[in-house]
Backbone as ProteinMPNN parsed JSONL, in Angstrom:
{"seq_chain_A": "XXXXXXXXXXXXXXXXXXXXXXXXXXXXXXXXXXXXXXXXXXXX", "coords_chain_A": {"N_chain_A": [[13.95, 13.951, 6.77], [11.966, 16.089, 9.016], [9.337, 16.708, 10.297], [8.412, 17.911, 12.692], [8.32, 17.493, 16.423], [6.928, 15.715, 17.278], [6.683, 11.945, 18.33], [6.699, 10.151, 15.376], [7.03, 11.882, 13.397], [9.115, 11.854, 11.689], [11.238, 11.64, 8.781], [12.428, 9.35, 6.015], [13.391, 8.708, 2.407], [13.484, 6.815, -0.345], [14.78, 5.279, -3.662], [14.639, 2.306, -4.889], [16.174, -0.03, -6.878], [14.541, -1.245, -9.153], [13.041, 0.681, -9.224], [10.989, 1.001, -7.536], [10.116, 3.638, -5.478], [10.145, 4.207, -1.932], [8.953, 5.093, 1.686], [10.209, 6.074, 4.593], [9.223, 5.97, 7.815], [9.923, 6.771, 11.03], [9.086, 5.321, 14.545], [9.308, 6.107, 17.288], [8.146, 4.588, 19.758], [7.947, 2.562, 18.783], [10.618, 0.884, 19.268], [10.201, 0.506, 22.212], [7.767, -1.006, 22.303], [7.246, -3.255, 20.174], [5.627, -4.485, 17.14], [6.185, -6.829, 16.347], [6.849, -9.611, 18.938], [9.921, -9.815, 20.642], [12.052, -12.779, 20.233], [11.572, -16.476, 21.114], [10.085, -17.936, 18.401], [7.7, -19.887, 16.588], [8.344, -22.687, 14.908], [10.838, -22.176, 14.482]], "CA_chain_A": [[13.101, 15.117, 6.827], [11.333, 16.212, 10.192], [7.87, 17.647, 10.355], [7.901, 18.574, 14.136], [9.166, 17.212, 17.126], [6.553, 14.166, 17.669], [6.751, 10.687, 17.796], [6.389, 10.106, 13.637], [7.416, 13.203, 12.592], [10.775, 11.971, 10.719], [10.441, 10.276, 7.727], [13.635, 9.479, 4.836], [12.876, 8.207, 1.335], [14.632, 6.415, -1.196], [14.096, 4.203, -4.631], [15.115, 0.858, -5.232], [17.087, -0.679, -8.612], [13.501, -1.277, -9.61], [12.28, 2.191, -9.485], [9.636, 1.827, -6.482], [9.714, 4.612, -4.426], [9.809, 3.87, -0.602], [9.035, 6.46, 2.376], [9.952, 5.01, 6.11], [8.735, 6.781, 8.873], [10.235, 6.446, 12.21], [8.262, 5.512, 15.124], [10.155, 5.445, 18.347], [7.404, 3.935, 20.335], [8.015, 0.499, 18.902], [11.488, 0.554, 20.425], [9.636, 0.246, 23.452], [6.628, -1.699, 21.949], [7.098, -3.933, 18.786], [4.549, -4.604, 16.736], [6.109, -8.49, 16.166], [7.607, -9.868, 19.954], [10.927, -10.392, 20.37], [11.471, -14.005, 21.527], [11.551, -17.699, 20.349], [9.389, -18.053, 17.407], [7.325, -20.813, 16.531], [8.625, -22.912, 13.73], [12.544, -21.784, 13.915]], "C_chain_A": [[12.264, 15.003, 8.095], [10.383, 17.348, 10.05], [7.357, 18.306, 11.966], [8.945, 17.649, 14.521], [8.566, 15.683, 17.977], [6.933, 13.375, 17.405], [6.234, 10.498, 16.466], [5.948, 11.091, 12.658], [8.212, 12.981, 11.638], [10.866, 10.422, 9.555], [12.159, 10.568, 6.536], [12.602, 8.653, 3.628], [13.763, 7.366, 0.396], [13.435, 5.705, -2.544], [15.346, 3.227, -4.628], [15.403, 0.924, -6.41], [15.85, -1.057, -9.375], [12.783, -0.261, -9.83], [11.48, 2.225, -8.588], [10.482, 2.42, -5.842], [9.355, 4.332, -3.205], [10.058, 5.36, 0.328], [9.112, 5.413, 3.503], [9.808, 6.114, 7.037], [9.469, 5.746, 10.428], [9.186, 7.42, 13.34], [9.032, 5.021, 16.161], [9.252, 4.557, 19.641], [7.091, 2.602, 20.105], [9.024, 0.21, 18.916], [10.748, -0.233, 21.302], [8.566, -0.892, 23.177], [6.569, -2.523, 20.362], [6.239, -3.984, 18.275], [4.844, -6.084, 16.312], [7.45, -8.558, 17.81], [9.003, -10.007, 19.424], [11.236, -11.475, 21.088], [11.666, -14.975, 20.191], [9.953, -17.296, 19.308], [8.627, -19.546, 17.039], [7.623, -21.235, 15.361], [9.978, -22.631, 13.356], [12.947, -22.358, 14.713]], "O_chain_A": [[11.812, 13.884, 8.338], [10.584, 18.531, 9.777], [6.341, 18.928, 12.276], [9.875, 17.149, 13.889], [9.127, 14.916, 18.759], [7.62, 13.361, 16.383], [5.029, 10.75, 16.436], [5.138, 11.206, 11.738], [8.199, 13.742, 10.67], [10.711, 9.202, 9.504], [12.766, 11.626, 6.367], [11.488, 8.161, 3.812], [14.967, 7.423, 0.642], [12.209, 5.597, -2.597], [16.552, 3.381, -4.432], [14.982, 1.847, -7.107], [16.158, -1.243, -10.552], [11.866, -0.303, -10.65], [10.957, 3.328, -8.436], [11.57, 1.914, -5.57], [8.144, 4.139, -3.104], [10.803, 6.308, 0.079], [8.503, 4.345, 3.569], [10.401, 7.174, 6.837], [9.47, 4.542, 10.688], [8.755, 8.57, 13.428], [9.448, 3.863, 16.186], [9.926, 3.888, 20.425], [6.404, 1.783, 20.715], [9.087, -0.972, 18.576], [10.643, -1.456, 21.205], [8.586, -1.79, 24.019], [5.719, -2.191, 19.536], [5.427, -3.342, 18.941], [3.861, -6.703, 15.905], [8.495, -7.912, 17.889], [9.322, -10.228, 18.256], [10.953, -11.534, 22.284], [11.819, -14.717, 18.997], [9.038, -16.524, 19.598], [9.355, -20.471, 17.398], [7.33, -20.452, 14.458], [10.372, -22.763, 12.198], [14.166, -22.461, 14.845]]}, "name": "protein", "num_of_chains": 1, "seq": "XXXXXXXXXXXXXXXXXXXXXXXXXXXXXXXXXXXXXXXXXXXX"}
């Protein structure tokens, strides 16, 4: 589903075998910008 034409406009939904209810929103600006690096990790 798309609410316009911005960045985090477009959102799908689903439920899980448990019954919660999840909504994900796409945000194409963490393509570009992660919000966790990509890269060696500390501890792996």
């Amino acid at each position: 589903m798309s609410f316009g034409d911005q960045d985090g406009s477009a959102f799908f939904g689903f439920a899980d075998p448990d019954a919660n209810s999840w909504a994900v929103q796409e945000l194409k600006v963490r393509g570009e910008k992660p919000l966790i690096p990509v890269g060696p990790r500390f501890g792996a």
